[in-house]
C-alpha positions as CSV (number, residue, x, y, z in Angstrom):
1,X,-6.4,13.4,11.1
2,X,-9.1,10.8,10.5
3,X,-9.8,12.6,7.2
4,X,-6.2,11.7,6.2
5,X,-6.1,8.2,6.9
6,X,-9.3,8.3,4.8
7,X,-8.4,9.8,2.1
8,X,-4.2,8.3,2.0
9,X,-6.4,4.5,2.0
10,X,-9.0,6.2,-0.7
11,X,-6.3,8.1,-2.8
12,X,-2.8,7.6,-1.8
13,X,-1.5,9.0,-5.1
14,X,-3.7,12.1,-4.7
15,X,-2.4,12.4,-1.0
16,X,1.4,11.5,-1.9
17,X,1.2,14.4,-4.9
């Protein structure tokens, strides 16, 4: 899960799409 906290801080838009 540590990928998603990086990437929801990185691209939260990206992740959220």
């Amino acid at each position: 899960m540590s990928y998603y906290s990086c990437a929801t801080v990185r691209f939260p838009v990206s992740i959220r799409s």
